[in-house]
LODRENPA-792398 format. One record per residue: x, y, z of N, C-alpha, C in turn; residue in one letter; chain; residue number from 1. Coordinates in Angstrom, 3 decimals, decimal comma. Layout:
<migus>
X Y Z X Y Z X Y Z a A NUM
...
</migus>
This chain:
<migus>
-50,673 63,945 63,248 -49,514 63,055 63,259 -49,779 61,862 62,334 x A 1
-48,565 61,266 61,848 -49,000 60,062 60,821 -47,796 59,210 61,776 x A 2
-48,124 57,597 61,334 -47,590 56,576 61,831 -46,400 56,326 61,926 x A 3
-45,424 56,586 61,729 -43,333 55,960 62,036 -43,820 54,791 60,982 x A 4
-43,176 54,169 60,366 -43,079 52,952 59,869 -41,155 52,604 59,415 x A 5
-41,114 51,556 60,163 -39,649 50,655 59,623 -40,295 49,349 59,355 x A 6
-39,266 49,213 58,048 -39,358 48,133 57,698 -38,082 47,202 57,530 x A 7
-38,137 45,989 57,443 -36,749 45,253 57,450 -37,501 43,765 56,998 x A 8
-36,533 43,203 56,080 -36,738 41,631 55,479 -37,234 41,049 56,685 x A 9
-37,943 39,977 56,081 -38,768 38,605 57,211 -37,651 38,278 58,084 x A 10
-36,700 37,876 57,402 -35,594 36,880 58,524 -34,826 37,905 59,237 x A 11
-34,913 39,042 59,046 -34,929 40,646 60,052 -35,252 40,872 60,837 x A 12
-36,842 40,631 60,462 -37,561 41,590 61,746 -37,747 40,913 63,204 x A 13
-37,604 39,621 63,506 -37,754 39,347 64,942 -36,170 40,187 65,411 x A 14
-35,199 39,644 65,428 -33,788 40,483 65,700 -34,058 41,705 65,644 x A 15
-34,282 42,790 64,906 -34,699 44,116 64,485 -35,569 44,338 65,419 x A 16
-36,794 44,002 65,632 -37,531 44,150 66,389 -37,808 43,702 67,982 x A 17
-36,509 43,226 68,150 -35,866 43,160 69,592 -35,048 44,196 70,301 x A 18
-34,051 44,473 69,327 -33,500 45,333 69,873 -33,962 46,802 69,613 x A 19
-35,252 47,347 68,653 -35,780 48,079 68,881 -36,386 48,489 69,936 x A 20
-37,529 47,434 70,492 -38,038 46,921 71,596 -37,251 47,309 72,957 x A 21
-35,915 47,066 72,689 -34,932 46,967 73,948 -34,765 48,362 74,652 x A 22
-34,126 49,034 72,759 -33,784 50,284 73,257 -34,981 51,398 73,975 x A 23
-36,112 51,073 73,386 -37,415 51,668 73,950 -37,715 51,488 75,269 x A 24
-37,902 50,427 75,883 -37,934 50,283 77,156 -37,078 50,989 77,905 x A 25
-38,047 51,761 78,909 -37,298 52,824 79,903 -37,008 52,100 80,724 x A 26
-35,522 52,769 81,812 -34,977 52,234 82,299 -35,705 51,514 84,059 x A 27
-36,573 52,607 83,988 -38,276 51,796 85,057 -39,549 52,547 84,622 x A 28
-40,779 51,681 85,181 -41,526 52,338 84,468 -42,681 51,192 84,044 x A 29
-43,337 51,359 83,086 -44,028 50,216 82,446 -44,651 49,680 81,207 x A 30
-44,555 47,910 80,989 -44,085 48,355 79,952 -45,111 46,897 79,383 x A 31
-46,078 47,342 78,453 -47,491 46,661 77,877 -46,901 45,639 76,949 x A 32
-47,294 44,330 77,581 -46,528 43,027 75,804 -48,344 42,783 75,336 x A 33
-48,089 42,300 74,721 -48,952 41,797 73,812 -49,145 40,326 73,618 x A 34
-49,498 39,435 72,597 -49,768 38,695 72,274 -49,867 38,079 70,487 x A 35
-49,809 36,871 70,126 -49,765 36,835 69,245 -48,737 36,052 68,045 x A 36
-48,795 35,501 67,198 -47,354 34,962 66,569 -46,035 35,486 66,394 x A 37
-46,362 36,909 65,667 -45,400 38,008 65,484 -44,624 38,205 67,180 x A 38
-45,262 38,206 68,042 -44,411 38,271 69,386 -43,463 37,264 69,985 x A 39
-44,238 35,890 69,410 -43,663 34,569 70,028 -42,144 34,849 69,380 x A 40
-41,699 35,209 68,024 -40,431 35,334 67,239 -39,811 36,246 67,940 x A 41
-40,481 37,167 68,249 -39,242 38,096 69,139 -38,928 37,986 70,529 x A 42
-39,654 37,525 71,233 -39,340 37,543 72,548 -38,544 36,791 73,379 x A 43
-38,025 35,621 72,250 -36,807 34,594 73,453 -35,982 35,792 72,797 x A 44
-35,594 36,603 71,636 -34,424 37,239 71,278 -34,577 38,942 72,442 x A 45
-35,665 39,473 72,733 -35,729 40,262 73,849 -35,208 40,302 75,271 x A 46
-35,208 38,551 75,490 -34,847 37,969 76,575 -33,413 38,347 76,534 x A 47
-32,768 38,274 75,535 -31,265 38,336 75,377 -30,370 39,956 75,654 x A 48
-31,736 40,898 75,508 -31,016 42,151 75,347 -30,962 42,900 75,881 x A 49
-32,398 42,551 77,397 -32,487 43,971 78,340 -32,172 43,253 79,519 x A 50
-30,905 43,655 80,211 -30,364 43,317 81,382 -30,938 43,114 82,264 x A 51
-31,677 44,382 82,972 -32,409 44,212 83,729 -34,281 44,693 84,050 x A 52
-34,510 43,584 84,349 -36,564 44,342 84,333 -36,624 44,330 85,667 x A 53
-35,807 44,880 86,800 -36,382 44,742 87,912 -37,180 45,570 88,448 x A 54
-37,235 46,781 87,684 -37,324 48,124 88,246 -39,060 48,438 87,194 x A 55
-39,059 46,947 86,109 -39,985 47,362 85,499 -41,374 46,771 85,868 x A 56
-42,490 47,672 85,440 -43,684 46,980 85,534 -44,642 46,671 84,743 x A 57
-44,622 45,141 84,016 -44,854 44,433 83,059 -46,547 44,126 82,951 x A 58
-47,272 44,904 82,204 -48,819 44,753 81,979 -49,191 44,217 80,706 x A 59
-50,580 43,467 80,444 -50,951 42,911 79,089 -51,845 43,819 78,388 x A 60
-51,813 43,970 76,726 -52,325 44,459 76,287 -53,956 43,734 76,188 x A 61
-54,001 42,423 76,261 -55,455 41,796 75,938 -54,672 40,386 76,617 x A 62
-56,680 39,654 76,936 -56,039 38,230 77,170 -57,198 37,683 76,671 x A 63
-57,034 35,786 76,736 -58,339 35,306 76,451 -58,757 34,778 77,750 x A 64
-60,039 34,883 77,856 -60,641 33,811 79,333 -60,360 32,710 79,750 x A 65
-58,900 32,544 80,113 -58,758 31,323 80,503 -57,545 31,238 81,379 x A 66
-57,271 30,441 82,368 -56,452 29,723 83,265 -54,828 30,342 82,697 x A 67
-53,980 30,913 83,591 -53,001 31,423 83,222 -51,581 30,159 82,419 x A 68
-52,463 28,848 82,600 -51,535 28,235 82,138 -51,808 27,176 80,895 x A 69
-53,140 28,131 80,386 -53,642 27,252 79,390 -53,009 27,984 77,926 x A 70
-53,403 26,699 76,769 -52,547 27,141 75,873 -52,542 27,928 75,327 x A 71
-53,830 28,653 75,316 -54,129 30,000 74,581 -53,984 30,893 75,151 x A 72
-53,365 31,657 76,350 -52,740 32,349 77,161 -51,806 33,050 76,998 x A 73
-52,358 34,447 76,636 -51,400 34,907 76,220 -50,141 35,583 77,274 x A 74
-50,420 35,361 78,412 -49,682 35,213 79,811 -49,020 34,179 79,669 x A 75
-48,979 33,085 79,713 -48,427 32,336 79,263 -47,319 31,904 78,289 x A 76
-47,628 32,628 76,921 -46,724 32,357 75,744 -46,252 33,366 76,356 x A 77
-45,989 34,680 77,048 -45,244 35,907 77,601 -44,439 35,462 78,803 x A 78
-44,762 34,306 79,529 -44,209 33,938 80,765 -42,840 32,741 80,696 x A 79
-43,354 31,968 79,257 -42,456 30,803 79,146 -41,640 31,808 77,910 x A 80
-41,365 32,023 76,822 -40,198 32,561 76,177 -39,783 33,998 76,532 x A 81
-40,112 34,911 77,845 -39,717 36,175 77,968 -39,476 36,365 79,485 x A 82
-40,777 36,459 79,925 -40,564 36,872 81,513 -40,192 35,587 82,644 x A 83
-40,092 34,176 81,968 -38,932 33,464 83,080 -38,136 33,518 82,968 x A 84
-37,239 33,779 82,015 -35,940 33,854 81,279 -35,564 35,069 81,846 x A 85
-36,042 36,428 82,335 -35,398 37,587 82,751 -35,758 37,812 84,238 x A 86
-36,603 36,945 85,008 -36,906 37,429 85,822 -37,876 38,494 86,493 x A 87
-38,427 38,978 85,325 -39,196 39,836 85,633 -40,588 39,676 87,049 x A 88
-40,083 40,584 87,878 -40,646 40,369 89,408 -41,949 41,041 89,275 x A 89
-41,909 42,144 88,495 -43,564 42,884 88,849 -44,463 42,894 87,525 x A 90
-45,238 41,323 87,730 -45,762 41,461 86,298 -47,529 41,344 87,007 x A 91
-48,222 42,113 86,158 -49,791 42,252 86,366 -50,129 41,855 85,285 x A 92
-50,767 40,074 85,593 -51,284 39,460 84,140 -53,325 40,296 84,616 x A 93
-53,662 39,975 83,454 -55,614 39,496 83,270 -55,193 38,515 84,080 x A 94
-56,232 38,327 85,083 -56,847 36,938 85,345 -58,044 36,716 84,517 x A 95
-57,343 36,233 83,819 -59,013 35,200 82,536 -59,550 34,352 82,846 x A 96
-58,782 33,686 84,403 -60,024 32,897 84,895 -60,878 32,936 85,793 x A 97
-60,750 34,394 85,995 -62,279 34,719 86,805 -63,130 35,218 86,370 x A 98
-64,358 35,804 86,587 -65,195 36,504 85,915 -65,389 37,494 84,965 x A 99
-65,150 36,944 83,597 -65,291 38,847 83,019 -65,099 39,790 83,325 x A 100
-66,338 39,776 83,696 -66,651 41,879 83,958 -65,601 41,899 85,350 x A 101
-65,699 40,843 85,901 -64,606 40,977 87,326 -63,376 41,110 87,106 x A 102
-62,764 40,236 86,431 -61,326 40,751 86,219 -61,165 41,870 85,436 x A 103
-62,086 42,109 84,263 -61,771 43,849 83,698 -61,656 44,647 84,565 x A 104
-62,994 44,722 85,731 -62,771 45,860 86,524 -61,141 45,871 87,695 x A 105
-61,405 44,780 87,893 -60,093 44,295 88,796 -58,834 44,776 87,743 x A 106
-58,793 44,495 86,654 -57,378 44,936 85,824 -57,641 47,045 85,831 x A 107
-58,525 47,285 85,693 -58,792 48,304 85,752 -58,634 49,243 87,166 x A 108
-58,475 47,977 88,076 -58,357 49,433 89,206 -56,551 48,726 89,455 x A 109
-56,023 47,934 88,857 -54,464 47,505 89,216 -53,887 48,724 88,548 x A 110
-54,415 48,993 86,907 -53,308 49,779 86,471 -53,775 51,080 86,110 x A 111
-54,688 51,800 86,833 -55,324 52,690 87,118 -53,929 53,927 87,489 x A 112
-52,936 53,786 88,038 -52,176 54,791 88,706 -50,898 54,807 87,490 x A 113
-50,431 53,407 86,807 -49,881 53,409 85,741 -50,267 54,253 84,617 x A 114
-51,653 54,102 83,546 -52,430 54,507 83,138 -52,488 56,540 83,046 x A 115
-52,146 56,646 84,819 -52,521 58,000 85,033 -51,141 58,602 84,504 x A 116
-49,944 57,890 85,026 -48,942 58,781 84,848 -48,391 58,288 83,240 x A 117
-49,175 57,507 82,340 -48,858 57,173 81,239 -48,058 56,189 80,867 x A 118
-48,410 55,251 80,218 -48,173 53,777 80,040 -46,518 53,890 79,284 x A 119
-45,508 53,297 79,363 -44,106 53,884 78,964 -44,472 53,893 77,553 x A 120
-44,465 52,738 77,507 -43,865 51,337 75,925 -45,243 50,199 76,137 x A 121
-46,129 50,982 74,768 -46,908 49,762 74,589 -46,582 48,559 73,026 x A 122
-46,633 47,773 73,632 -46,377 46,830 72,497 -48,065 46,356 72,155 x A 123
-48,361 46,144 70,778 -49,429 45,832 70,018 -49,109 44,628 68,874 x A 124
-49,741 43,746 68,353 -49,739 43,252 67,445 -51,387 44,050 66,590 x A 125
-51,181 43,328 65,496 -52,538 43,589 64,782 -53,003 42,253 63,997 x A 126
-54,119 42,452 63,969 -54,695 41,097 62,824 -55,234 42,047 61,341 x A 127
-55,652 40,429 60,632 -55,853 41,114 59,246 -57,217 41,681 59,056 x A 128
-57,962 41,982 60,339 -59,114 42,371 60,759 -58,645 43,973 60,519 x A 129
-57,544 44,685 61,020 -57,345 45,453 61,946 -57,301 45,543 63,074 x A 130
-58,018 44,661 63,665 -58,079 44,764 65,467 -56,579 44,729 66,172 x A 131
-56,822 45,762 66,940 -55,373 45,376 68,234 -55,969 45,275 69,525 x A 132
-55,425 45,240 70,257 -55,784 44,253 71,571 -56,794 43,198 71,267 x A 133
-58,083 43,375 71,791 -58,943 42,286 72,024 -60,026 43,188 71,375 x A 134
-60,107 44,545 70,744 -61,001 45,553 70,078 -60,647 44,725 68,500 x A 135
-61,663 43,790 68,203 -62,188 44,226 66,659 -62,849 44,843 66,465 x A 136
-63,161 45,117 64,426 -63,955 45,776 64,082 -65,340 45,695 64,915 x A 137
-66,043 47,215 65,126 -67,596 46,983 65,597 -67,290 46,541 67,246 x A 138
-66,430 46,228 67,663 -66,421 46,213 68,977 -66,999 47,383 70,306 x A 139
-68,003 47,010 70,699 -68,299 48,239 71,788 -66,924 48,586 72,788 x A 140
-66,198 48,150 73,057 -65,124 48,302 73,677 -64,240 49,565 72,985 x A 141
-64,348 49,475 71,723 -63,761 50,671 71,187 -64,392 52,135 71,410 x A 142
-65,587 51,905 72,181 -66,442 53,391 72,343 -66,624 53,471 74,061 x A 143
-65,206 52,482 74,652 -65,187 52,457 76,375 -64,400 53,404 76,570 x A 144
-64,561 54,818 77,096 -63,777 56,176 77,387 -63,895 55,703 79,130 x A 145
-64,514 55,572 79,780 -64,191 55,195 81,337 -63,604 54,124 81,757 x A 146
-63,767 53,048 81,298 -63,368 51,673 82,199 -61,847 51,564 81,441 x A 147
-61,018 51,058 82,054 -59,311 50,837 81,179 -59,239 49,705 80,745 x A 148
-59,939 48,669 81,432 -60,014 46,986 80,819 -61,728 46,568 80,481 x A 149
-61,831 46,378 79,593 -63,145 45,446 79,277 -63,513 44,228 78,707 x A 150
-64,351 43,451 79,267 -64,585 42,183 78,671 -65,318 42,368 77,258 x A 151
-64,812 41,316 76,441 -65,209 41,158 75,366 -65,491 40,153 75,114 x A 152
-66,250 40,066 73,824 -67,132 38,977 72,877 -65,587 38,909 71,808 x A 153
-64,968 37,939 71,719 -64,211 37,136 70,338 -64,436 36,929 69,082 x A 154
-64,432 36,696 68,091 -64,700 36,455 66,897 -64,267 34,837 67,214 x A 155
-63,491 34,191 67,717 -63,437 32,837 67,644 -64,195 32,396 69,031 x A 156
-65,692 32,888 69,404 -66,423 32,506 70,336 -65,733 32,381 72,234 x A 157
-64,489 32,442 72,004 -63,827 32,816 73,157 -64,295 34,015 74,140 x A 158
-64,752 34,444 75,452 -64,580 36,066 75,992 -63,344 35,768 75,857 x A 159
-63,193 37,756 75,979 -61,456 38,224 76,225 -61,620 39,443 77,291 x A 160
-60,438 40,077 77,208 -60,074 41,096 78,505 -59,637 41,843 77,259 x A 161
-59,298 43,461 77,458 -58,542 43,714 76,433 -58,835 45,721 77,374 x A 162
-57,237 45,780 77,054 -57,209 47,142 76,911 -58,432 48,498 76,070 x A 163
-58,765 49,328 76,716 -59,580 50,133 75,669 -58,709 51,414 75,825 x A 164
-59,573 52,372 75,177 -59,035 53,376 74,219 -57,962 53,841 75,374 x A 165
-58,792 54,739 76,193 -58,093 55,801 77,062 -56,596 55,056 77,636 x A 166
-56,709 53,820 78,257 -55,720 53,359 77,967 -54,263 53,366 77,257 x A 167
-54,550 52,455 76,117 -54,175 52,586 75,164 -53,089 54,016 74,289 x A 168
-54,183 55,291 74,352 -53,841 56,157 74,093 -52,578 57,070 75,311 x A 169
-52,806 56,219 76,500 -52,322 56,714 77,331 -50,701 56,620 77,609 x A 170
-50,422 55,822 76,356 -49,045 54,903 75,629 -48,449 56,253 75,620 x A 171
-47,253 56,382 75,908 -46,173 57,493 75,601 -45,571 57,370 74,206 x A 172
-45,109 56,005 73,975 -44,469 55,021 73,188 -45,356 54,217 72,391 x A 173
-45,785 53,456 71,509 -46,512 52,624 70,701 -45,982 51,788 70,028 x A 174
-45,421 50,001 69,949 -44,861 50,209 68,871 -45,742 48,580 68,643 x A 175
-46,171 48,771 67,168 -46,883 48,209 66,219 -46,308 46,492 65,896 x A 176
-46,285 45,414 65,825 -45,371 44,764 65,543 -46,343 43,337 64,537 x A 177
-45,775 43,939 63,160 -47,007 43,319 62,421 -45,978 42,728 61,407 x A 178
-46,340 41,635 60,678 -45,736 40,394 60,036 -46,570 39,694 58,747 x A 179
-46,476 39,598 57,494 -46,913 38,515 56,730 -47,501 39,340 55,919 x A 180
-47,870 38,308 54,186 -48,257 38,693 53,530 -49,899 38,848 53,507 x A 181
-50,438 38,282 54,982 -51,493 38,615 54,831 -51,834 39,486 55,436 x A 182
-51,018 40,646 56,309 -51,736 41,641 56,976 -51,293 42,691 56,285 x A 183
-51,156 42,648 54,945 -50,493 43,831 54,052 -51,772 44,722 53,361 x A 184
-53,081 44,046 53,350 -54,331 45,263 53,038 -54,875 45,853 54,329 x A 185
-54,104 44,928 55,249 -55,109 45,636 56,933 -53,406 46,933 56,750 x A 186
-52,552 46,719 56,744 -51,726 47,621 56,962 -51,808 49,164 56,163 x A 187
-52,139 48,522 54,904 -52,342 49,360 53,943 -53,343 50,249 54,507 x A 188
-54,705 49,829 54,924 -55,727 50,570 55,372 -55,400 51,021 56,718 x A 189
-54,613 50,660 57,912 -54,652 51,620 58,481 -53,836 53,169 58,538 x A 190
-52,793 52,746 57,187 -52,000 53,584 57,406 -52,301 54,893 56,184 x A 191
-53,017 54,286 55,013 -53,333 55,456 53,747 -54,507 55,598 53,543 x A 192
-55,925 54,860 54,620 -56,759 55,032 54,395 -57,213 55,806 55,132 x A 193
-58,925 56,658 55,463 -59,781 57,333 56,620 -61,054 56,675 57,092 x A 194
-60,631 55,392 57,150 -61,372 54,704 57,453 -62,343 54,816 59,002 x A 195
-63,623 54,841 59,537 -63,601 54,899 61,193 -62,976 53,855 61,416 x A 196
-62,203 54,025 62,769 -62,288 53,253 63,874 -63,291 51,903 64,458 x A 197
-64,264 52,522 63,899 -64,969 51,049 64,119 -65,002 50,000 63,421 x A 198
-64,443 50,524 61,789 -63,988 49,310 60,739 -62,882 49,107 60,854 x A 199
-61,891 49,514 61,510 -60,588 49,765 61,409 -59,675 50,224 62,674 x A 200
-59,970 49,093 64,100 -59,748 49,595 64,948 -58,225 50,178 65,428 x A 201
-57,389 49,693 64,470 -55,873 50,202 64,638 -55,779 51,925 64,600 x A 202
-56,530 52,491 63,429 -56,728 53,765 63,039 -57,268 54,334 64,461 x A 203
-57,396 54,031 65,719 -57,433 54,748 66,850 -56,338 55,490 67,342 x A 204
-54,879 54,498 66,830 -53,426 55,298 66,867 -53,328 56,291 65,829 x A 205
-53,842 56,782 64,738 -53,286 57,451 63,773 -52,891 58,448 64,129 x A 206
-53,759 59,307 65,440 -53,293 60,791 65,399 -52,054 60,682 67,150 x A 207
-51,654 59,547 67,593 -51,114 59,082 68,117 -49,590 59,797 67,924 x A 208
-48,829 60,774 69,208 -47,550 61,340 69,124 -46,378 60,495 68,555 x A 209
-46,825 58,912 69,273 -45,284 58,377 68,766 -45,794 56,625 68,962 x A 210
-46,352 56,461 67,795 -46,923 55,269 66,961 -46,426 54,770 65,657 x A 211
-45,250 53,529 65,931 -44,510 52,848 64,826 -45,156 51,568 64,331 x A 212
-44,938 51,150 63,199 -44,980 50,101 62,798 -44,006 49,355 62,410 x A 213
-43,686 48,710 62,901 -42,311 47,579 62,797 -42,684 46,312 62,256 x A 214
-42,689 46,807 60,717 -43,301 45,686 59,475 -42,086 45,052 58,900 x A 215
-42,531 43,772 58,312 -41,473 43,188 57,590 -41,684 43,228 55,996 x A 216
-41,304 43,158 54,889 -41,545 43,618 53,357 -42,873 42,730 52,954 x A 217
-43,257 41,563 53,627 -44,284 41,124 53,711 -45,297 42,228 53,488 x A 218
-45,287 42,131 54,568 -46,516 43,055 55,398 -46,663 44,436 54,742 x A 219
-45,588 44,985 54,779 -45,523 46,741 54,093 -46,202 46,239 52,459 x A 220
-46,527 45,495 51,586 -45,885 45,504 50,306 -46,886 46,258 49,536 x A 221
-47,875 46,553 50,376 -49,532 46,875 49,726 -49,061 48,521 49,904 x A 222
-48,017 49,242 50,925 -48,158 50,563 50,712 -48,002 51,171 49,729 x A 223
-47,948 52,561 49,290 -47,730 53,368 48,174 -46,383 53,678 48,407 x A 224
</migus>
């Protein structure tokens, strides 16, 4: 399988990538946000389009170690422009402020039964690393086939929580949501290169059933 890719102008893609977003979300079920700049733009416009999340059950793709109401939280930036605004009743953040390895395993046995029957709609951002969730390059987390959440080491000295593979893969749905002229050689490489996975942790979706990228002309400009 190769990647879906849409693309649409900068002042496009948050709108575009809302109501993409919208229509994807099953009508119950569950449904992975993410984190990140590219998300902050779409998600008061998400707020606007799916009637109802009552029926849904709202999980994080990665978090950083910290207090659900601190600024780097990515629970947080998900709680104030998306999930107060809709109400959303059944949300399972990371607790980042408990122990590492404790809350991985703890996130790991919450969405353990989700997981089994397959994650609906995962939402991802990417960096110009490649990394998605909280897996950068060289990350041991990318070679975690048992545990579903693991603590991680940061590149900005932060721990994190972060989804791993089996997980991940366990996405029915995938959708990519990447932005700017600087993630246009990480895009490029995950999408025309054969790079491993361990340089290139996005390339874990490549052989992925139904994995989009919802780029803006920014971002695409490096493809062929």
């Amino acid at each position: 399988m190769t990647f879906g890719i849409d693309v649409v102008s900068p002042d496009r893609h948050p709108g575009h990538a809302a109501s993409v977003i919208a229509e994807a979300i099953p009508l119950q079920g569950s449904l992975v946000l993410t984190g990140g700049t590219t998300a902050q733009r779409i998600y008061p416009l998400l707020a606007e389009k799916k009637a109802s999340w009552d029926p849904l059950i709202v999980l994080f793709s990665d978090e950083r170690c910290v207090p659900p109401d601190h600024g780097a939280s990515n629970f947080r930036m998900a709680r104030t422009l998306l999930l107060d605004r809709v109400g959303a009743p059944k949300v399972r953040r990371m607790p980042g402020e408990d122990d590492p390895d404790a809350a991985a395993a703890r996130y790991h046995a919450d969405i353990g039964p989700d997981v089994d029957l397959g994650l609906d709609l995962l939402l991802l951002g990417m960096g110009e690393d490649c990394h998605i969730g909280a897996m950068f390059p060289g990350s041991p987390a990318l070679n975690e086939w048992h545990q579903l959440c693991r603590a991680v080491d940061r590149p900005d000295g932060m721990k994190g929580l972060t989804l791993t593979p089996p997980a991940m893969l366990s996405a029915k749905k995938i959708l990519l949501l990447v932005t700017g002229s600087g993630k246009s050689d990480a895009v490029r490489r995950v999408i025309q290169s054969d790079e491993p996975v361990a340089d290139s942790p996005a390339r874990l979706l490549a052989d992925h059933a139904d994995a989009t990228f919802l780029l803006d002309e920014q971002a695409a400009a490096r493809l062929a």
